[in-house]
N, C-alpha and C positions, 0 to 999 in steps of 0.2 A: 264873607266867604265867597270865593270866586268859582262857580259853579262848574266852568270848564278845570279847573286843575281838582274838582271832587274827586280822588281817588284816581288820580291818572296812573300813578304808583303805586307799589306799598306801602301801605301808612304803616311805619314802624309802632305808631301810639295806639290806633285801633289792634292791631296785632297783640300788641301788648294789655290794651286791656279786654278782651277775649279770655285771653291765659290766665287774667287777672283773677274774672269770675269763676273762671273753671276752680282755680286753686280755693277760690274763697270756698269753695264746696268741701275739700278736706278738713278748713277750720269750724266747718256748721258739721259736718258727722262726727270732729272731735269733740264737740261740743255736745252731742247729744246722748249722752254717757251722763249728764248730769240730771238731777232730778226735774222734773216736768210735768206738763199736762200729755205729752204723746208718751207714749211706752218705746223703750227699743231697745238693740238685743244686749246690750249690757248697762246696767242702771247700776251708777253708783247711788253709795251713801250720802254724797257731799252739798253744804247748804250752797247753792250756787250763788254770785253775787248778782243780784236782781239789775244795778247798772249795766252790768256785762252781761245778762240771758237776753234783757231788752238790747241792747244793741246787736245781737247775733238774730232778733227777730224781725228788727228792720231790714238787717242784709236780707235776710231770706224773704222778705218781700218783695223783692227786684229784682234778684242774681240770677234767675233761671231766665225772668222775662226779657230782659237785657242782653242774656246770651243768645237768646232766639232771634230776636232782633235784629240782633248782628251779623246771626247765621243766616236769615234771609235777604239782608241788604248784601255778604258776601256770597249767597249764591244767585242772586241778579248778576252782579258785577259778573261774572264767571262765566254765566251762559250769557249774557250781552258777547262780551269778547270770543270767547272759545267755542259757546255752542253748547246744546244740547245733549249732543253724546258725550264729550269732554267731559263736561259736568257729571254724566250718570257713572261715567266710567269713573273719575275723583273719588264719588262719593261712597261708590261698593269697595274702591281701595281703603278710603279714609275713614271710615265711619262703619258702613255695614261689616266689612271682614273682621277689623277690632271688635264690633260687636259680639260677633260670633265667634271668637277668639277668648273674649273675656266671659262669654255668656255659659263656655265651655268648662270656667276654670273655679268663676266665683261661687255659682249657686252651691256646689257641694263642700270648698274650702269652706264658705262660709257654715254650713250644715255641720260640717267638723268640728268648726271652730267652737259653736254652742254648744256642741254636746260636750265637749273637753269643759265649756266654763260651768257649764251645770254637771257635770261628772255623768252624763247621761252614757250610754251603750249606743254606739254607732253601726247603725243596719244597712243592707245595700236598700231596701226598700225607700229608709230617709234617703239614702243619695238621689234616686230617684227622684224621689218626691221632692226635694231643694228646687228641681229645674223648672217648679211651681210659682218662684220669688222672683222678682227683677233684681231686686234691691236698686243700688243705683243706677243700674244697667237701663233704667226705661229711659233714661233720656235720650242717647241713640238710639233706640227703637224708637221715641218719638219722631228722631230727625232725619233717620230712617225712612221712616213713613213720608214725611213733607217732601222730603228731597226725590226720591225714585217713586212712589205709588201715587201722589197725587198729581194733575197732569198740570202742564205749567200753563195752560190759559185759564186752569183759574185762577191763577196768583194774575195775569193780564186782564182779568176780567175786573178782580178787584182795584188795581193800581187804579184803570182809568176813574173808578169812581171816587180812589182815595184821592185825586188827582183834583177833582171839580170841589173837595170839598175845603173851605177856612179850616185850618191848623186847631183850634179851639173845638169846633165841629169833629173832626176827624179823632181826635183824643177822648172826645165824648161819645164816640162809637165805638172805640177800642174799649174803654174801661166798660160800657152797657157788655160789649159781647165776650171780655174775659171774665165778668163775675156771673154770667149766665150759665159758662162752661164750667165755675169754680162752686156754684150751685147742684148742679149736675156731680160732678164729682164727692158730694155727701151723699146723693139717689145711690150710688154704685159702692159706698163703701161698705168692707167687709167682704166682698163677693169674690175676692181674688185680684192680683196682681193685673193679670191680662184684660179684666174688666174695668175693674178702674182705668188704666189707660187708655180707654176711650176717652172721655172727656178731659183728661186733663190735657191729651196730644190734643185735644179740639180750644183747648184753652192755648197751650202756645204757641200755636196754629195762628193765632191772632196779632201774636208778636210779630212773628216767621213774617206772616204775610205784609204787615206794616213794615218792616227793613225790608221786603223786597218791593214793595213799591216806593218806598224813598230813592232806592237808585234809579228805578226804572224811570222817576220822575224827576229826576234831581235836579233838573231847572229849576223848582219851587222852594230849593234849599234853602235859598239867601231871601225869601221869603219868611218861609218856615223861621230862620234864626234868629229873625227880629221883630217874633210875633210877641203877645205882651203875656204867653204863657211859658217864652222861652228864657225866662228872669231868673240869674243863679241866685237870688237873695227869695224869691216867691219857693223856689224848690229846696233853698236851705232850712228855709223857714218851716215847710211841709217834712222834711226829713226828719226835723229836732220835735216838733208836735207829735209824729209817731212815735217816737222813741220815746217820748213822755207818756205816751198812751200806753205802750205796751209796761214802760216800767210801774204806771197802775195801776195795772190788771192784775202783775205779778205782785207789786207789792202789799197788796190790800185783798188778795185774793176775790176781783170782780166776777160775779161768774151773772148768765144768761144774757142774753141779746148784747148785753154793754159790753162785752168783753170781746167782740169779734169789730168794733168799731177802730181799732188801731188798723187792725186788717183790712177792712175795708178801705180805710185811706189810703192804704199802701198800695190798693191796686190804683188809684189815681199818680199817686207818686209815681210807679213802676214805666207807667206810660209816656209820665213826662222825662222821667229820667233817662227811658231810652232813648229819645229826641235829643235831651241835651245832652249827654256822655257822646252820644255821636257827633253831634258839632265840637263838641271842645278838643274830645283825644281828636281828631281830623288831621286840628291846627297844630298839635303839639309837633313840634321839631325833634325827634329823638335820629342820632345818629345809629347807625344798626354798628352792631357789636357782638361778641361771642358772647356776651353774660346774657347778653335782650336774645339771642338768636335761642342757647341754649331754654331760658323759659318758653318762648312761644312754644318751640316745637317738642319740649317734653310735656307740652300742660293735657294734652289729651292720656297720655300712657301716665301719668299721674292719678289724674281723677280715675282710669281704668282701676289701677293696681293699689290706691293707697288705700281701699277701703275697710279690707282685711286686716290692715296693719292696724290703723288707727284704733279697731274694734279690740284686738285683742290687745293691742297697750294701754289702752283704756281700762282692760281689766288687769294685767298687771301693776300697772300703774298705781293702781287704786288701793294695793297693797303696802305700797315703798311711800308715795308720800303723804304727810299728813293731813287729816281730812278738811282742815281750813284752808289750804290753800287749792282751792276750786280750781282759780284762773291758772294758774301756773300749772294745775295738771292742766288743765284743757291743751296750753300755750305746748309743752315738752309734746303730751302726744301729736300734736300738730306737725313740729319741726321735726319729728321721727317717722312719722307718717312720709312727708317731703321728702326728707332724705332720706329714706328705703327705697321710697319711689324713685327717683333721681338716679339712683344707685342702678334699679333696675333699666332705666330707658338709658343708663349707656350700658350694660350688659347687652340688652336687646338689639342695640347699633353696629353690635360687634359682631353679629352674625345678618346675615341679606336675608335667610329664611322667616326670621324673628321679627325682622325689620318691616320683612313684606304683610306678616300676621298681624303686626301690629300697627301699620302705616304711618311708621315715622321710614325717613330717609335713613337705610344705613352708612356706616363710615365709612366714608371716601379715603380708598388707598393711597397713597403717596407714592409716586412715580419713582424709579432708581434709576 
């Protein structure tokens, strides 16, 4: 890898796999409809298949950490070139106003939505009280947080030091101080939405801040890519071992200490795979196109809007098809989820007010 052309452009690949993980997040909440060790707000009856829970448990061992990653290698990139205000100013269009756009809409649709599956009586007090829940809304208020409240010399304070350390070293302090933060977030459970989110924004904090010092440092890339932890056959290897660990856990029903050991490795995985997914999409050649343009920039009013959907087709769902086929309801609510969503970010494109609430680009009129 040639360090001067890192990201001289747009990398259509990284772009792409951003969008990637955001959507992968629709097929983990369709998914969580089926029976399990968490509770959530609609629990089918159906025996899921243990090959397919363990693989949606690996994804979720990386997909958030990977996003963040990403998010702080592309906001280095951003304030290197444009600057500090550019960036604050990006970020309360891009990120905080969708925030508080979606933060407006979801917590009491969602409060509706339960009370309708449980036939409960719908009070303004619940509506109130909904604006108690993030649901999936904490992760922009995590990135929220990184991007505008924390000051940027300390993501410079850390670079120099991510900077002096071997690649091996440096991985070995990310995984000590994401399972410290992942520690932490058991102290805090139960206590509320808004408390919990301390430690775990202090967990992807860790990500954030390792992509932003890769750009900042990106001399040591081509370093970095031919270190001997940087081996797609050592991280395929580590991916198919977890996935073997989680499938059993689930299949043999392991429980106490032994059963959080797939976990564990995942956060080792997660670390390294954000290293590598970034060097490999980098080099990817993709020619930009209106299918790749239309993902990138719907995949945020996506994950905003699909959550509601997903939840309650889940519960419809769970009535029309039969209860062996697990994966295939998962897969339908999935692709409807999508396409409701999809449906919505070009409604929203069609109006500048919608567009500006929700920070995607609206449609550009055509000249007569």
């Amino acid at each position: 890898m040639k360090t001067k052309s890192f990201l001289s452009s747009r990398n259509i690949g990284l772009d792409l796999l951003r969008a990637g993980l955001i959507i992968e997040g629709v097929l983990l909440h369709a998914s969580r409809s089926l029976p399990g060790e968490n509770s959530w707000i609609y629990n089918s009856q159906r025996d899921p298949s243990t090959l397919f829970t363990a693989l949606l448990s690996l994804i979720h061992t990386f997909r958030m950490e990977v996003f963040f990653f990403l998010s702080g290698m592309f906001s280095a990139l951003i304030i290197l070139r444009k600057g500090r205000a550019f960036f604050h100013d990006n970020r309360r269009k891009r990120v905080l106003l969708p925030l508080l756009s979606a933060y407006i809409i979801i917590p009491p649709l969602m409060y509706c939505l339960e009370k309708q599956m449980s036939t409960s009586v719908i009070t303004l007090k619940g509506v109130l009280e909904s604006y108690a829940t993030l649901h999936h809304l904490w992760f922009l208020v995590s990135l929220s947080i990184m991007s505008l409240l924390i000051p940027n010399r300390f993501y410079q304070w850390c670079a120099r030091y991510f900077a002096k350390m071997p690649l091996p070293f440096l991985i070995a302090l990310l995984i000590v101080l994401g399972n410290l933060f992942f520690v932490m977030k058991f102290l805090t459970k139960g206590q509320g939405d808004f408390i919990n989110l301390i430690p775990v924004t202090a967990r992807f904090l860790v990500y954030y801040t390792a992509g932003y010092a890769l750009y900042i440092h990106r001399g040591n890339i081509s370093c970095y890519s031919n270190s001997i932890v940087m081996n797609g056959g050592l991280i395929t290897a580590l991916a198919m071992a977890i996935w073997l660990g989680f499938f059993m856990v689930a299949e043999f029903h392991i429980e106490g200490a032994m059963k959080y050991l797939p976990t564990l490795a995942g956060s080792v995985f997660s670390v390294l795979l954000s290293y590598w997914l970034v060097f490999k999409f980098e080099k990817i050649q993709i020619k930009e196109n209106r299918m790749l343009t239309t993902i990138i920039d719907s995949a945020l009013v996506i994950y905003l809007l699909h959550y509601p959907v997903v939840i309650a087709f889940s519960w419809l769902l769970d009535t029309w098809l039969p209860a062996q086929f697990s994966i295939i309801y998962v897969l339908i609510d999935f692709v409807i989820g999508i396409a409701v969503s999809v449906m919505c970010y070009f409604l929203i494109k069609q109006s500048h007010y919608a567009s500006f609430i929700f920070g995607v680009k609206p449609k550009m009129k055509k000249c007569t």
